[in-house]
N, C-alpha and C positions, 0 to 999 in steps of 0.2 A: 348971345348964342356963340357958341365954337365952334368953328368952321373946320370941319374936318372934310379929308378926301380916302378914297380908298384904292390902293395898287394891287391886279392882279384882281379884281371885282366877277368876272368871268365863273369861276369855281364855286365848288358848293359851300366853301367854307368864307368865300367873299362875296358872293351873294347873301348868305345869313348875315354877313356884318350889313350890307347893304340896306336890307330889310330890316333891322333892329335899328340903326341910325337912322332911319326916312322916319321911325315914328320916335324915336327920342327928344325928350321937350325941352333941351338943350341943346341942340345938333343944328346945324347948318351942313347939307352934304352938297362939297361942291363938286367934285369930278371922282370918277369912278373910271379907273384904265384897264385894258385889255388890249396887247397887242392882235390876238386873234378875233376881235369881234370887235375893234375900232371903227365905229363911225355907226353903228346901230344902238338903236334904243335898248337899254338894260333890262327892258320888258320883254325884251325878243331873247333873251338867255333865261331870264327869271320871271317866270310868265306870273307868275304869284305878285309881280310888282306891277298889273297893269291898276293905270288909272291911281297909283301912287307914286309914281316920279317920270316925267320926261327927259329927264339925263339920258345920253348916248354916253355910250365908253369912246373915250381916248387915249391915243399911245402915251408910251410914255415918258417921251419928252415932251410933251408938251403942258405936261402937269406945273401949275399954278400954286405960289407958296401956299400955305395953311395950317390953321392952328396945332394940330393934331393928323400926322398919316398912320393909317392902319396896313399894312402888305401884307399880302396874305398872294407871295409869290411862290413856284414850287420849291422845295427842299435842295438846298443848294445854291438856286438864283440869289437870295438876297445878300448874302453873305460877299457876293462881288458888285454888288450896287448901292449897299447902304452908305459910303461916306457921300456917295450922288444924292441916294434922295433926304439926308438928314439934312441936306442943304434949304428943301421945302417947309420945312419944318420943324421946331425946337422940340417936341415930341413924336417920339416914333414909335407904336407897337406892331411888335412883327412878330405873325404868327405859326411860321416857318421852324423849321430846327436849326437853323444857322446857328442860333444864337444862345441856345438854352442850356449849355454845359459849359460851368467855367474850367473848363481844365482842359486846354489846346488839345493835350496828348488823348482827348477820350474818343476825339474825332475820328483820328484813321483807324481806333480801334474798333468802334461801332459803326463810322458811319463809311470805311473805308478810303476816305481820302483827307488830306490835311485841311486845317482852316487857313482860308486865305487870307483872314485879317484877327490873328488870335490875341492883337494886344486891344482888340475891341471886347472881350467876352466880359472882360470884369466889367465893364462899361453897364452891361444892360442887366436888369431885374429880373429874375425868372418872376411869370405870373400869374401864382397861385397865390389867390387875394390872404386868403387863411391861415398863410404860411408867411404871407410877407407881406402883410397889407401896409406894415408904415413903411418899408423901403417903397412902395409902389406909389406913396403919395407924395414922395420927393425926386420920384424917376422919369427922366426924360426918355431914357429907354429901358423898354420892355418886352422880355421876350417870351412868349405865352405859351405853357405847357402843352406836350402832347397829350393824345384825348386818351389813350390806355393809360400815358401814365400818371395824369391826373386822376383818372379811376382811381389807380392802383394803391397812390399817393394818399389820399383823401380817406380811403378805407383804414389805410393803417398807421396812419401821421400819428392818433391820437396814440397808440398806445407805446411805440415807438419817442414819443415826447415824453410819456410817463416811465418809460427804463424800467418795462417789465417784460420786455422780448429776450428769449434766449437768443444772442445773433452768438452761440455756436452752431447752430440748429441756422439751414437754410429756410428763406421763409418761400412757398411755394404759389404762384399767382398762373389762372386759368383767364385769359382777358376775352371772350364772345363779343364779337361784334360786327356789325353792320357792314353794308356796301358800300354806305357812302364814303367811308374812310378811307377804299380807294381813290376819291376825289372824281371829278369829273372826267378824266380822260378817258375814251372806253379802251377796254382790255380781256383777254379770254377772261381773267377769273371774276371779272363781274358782269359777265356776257350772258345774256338771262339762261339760255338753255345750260348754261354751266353751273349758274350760283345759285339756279334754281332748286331749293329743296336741299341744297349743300349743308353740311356740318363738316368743315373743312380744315384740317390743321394746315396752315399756312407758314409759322414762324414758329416750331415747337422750344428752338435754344436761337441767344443771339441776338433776338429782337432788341432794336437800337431804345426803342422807351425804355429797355433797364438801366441805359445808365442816369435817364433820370431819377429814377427812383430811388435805386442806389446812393448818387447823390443828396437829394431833397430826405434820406432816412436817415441818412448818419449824424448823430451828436455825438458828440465830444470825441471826434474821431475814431467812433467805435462802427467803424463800416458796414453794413451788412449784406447777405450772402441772397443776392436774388433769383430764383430759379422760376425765370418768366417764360410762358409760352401763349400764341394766341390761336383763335379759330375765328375763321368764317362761318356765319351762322344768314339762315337767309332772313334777311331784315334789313330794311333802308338806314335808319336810323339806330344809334341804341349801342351801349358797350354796357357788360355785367362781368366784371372783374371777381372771381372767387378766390380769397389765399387764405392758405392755411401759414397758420405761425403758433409758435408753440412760445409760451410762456416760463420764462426764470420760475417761478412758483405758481403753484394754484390759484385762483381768482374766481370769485363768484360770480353772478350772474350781477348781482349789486354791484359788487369793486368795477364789476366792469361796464356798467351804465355810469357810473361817476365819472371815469375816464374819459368817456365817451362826450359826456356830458358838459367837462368840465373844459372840454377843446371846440365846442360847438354851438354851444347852450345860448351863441351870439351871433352865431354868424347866418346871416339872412337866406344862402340859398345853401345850408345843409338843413338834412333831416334826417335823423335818429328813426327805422324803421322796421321792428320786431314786435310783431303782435303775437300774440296765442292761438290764433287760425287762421283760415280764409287765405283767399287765392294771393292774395296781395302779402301778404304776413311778413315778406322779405320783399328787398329790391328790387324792383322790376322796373326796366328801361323800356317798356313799351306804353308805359303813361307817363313817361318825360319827356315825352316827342314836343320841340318846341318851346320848351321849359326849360331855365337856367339853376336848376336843382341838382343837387347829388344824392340818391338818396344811400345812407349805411346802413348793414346791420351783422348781427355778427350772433353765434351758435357755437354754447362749450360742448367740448367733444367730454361726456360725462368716463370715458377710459383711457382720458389721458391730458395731456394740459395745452394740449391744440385747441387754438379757437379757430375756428372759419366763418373771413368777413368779407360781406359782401357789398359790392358797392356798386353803384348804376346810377348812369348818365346819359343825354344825350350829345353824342360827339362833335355834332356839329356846333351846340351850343355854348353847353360848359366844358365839354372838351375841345371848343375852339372859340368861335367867334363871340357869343354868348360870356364867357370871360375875358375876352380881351375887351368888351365893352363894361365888363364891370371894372377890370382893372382901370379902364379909361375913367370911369366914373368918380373911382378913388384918387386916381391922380388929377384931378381936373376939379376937387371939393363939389363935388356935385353928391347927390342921395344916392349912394352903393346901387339902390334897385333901378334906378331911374331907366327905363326901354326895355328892362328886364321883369316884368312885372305879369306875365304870361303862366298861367299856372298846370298848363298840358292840358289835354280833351283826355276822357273817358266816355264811355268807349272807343277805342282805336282801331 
């Protein structure tokens, strides 16, 4: 068994690791920290875990080595703590943005302030298993995509790998999504009488996930032009990423299931999803609640050579924790699905 711990357990996106590790048949969870909730049962923040672990959270010194730490601290916090907690343990995934752009200079441009430790960034793995699954099975550190822009990523890697995007043609991404992504701290805009019933543009230019994407799209240093924007939409759970991109040449409906096909056809929590009717026909993030799935699909625009692909997830899952357990998975030779193996409820 691996004995893993988790920093920063409190949150929603360290509770789902919490909860995905207590039933993992390889895991041993020893300590779970929180400086605001030290010294109470993990059941009393994550009421979904009674009667499945008596752990209390603890600060966080007083964290105990261990095989494998997950931190899942706020945006910014880990980035001046990680040469502290790497000392716990030979592997560290942190599912924070500290860490997930290797290029120092992208920091103050997106995230407005510098990186405090930038000769760390080549250090860690970004952790999009699909994209980098053998560097992740030789990485001590890794650092776990954000949840839009693994969306965004995942929708459009495949065709983007096959160099058939116009990148003079900006490609254009609508990212919908949930409350919980503001995390658990309350705040007016997830204040029920606010986000209530809301359809809210939040981030129209800017938003810091394009320099992931940005990065994670470019081959052979042919960059490309991201024009990202998000909304609040009223939903707990759930991101639906829409982009349009336009195509170097024409493509069938066929060329473009090969494509698709031919970047996926193996990998255990995508799926390929375009039917001919019915309500489900495309994407939909309200039956991945729970589920470490992405589901794609994608619709030729028949008056022009725009395709729009759409992709859905659930954010807390595979756009956080849910992947940072599969990448654990892969770096640890363990079976990619192993605590992952949850297939969403319908009805929702």
């Amino acid at each position: 068994m691996t004995g893993v711990s988790v920093v920063g357990g409190s949150g929603y996106a360290g509770g789902e690791l919490v909860r995905l590790l207590l039933g993992h048949p390889g895991v041993t969870v020893q300590q779970v920290t929180s400086e605001r909730s030290a010294g109470k049962f993990v059941r009393a923040v994550h009421p979904n875990l009674r009667k499945r672990t008596e752990l209390k959270f603890t600060n966080i010194e007083k964290l105990a080595p261990c095989d494998v730490l997950f931190v899942a601290l706020p945006h910014g916090v880990a980035m001046g703590k990680m040469s502290e907690l790497r000392r716990h343990a030979n592997i560290v995934i942190d599912l924070s943005a500290d860490f997930r752009l290797r290029d120092p200079a992208a920091y103050p441009l997106w995230y407005g302030h510098e990186h405090a430790t930038p000769d760390e960034l080549s250090r860690f793995v970004y952790g999009i298993p699909e994209l980098h699954r053998a560097e992740l099975a030789e990485a001590d550190l890794i650092s776990s995509a954000g949840c839009m822009a693994t969306t965004s990523i995942l929708g459009l890697y495949p065709l983007y790998r096959a160099g058939v995007v116009d990148t003079r043609q900006p490609v254009v991404i609508e990212a919908k999504t949930g409350s919980s992504g503001s995390g658990g701290a309350p705040g007016l805009g997830s204040h029920h009488p606010e986000r209530s019933g809301a359809m809210r543009s939040f981030k129209p230019t800017g938003h810091r996930h394009s320099a992931e994407i940005i990065q994670e799209l470019t081959f052979n240093g042919d960059r490309p032009e991201i024009a990202f924007s998000a909304t609040s939409i009223e939903a707990v759970r759930g991101i639906l990423a829409t982009s349009h991109v336009f195509l170097r040449d024409p493509l069938s409906d066929k060329e473009l299931w090969a494509i698709y096909r031919a970047a996926y056809k193996d990998e255990p929590f995508m799926r390929l999803v375009k039917e001919s009717s019915g309500v489900y026909r495309y994407p939909e993030p309200k039956i991945l609640s729970g589920s470490n799935y992405c589901d794609v699909g994608f619709e030729r625009d028949p008056h022009s050579n725009r395709v729009v692909v759409m992709a859905a997830l659930d954010n807390l899952m595979k756009g956080a924790a849910g992947q940072a357990v599969q990448a654990f998975n892969i770096r640890c030779g363990l079976p990619e699905t192993a605590g992952l193996e949850f297939a969403g409820l319908h009805p929702v």
